[in-house]
ROGUTOR-245299 format. One line per field, with one value per residue (C-alpha): residue in three letters; residue number from 1; x, y, z. Coordinates in pm, whole numbers, padded with zeros to 5 digits. Example, Ala and Ser with C-alpha at 12.3 -4.5 7.8 and 13.67 -1.06 7.14 Angstrom:
<atoms>
aa <- (ALA/SER)
i <- (1/2)
X <- (01230/01367)
Y <- (-00450/-00106)
Z <- (00780/00714)
</atoms>
This chain:
<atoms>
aa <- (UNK/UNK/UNK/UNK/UNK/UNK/UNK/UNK/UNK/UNK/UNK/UNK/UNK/UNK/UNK/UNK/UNK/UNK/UNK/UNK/UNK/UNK/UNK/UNK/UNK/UNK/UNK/UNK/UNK/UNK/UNK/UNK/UNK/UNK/UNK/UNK/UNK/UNK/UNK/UNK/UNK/UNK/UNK/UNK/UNK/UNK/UNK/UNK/UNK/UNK/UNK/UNK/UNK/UNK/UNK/UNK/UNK/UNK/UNK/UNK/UNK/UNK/UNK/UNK/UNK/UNK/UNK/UNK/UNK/UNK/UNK/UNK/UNK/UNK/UNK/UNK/UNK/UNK/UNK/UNK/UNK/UNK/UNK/UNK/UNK/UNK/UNK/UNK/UNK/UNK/UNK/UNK/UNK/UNK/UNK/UNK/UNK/UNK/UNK/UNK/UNK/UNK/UNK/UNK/UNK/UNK/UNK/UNK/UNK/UNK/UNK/UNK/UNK/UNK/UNK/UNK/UNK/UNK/UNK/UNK/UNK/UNK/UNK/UNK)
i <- (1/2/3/4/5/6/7/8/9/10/11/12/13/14/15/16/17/18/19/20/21/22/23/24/25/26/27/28/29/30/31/32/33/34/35/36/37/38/39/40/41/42/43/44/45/46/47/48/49/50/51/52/53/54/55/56/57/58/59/60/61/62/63/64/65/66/67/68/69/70/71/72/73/74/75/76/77/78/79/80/81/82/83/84/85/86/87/88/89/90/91/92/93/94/95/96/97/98/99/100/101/102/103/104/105/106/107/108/109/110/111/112/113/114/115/116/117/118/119/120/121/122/123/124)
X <- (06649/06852/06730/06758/07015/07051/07304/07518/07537/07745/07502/07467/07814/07877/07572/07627/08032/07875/08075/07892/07931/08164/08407/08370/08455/08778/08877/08832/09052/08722/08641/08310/08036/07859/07963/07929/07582/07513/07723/07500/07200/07272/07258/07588/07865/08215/08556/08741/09001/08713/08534/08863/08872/08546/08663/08992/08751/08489/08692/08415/08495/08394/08159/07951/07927/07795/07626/07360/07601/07785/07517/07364/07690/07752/07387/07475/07842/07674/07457/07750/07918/07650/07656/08012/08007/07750/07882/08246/08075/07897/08249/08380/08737/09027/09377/09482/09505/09205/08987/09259/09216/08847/08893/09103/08859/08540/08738/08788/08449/08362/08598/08510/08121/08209/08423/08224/07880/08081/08153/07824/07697/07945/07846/07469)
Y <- (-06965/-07261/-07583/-07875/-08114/-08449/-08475/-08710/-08834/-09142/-09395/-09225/-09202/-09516/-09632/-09420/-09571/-09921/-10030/-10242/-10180/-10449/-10304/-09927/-10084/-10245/-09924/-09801/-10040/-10183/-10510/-10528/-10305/-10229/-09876/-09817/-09925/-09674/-09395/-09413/-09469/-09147/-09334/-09199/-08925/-09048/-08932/-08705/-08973/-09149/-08849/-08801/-09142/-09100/-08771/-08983/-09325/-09119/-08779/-08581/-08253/-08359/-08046/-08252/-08542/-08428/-08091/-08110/-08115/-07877/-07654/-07653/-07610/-07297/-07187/-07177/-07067/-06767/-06708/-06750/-06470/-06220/-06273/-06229/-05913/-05783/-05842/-05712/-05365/-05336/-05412/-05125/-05206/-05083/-05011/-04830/-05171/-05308/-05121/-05194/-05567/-05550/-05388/-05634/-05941/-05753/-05744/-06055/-06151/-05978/-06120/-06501/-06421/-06282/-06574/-06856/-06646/-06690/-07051/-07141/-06964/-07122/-07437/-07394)
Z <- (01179/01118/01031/01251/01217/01392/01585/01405/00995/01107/00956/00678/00577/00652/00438/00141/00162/00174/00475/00727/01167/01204/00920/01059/01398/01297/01125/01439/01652/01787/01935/01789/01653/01937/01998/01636/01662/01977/01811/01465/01712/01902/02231/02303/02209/02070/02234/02037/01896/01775/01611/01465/01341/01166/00939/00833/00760/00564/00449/00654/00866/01224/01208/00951/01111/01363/01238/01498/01851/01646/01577/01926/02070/01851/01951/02331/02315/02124/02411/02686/02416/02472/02820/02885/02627/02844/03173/03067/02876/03277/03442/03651/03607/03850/03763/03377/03239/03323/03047/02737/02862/02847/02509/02406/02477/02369/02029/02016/02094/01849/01612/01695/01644/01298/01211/01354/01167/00836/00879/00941/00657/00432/00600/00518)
</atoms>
């Protein structure tokens, strides 16, 4: 199993680049540091502009910075994966198309849970 990972690395990065909260927040068109503070805190989630922001100011994937949403998101899209495998290998389709479709999409179910296994192996 997986080790766990915080949710987010933002303090870190911004530690080991020696940039303080108040220069991370200008970077990031912000006011003041306060939801730089609460972002490195894990008090709350960034949008995606501002996760964005983060890889360009430190030159880290997203999916490291925050390796621990990432990683529990993977863990329960894996699980909704299974589930909809499941359900569509159960599905009593109607029609001559219907089964190719299912085919189709329990191929590439397949597919994504063999790339997105590879990636995080990579990744560990």
């Amino acid at each position: 199993m997986d080790s766990q990972r915080l949710d987010n690395y933002l303090r870190a990065h911004r530690k080991n680049s020696g940039l303080t909260q108040e220069e991370v927040a200008f970077l990031l068109g912000f006011d003041n540091a306060n939801l730089v503070s609460r972002y490195e805190k894990r008090q709350r989630m960034p949008p995606v502009q501002t996760a964005l922001a983060y890889e360009a100011i430190f030159g880290i994937p997203v999916a490291e910075l925050f390796a621990g949403v990432r990683q529990r998101i993977a863990s329960d899209v894996r699980k909704r994966r299974s589930e909809l495998t499941t359900r569509l290998q159960a599905e009593d389709p109607k029609g001559i198309a219907a089964p190719m479709m299912n085919v189709h999409k329990l191929r590439s179910l397949a597919n994504d849970e063999s790339t997105v296994t590879n990636q995080n192996t990579a990744a560990s």
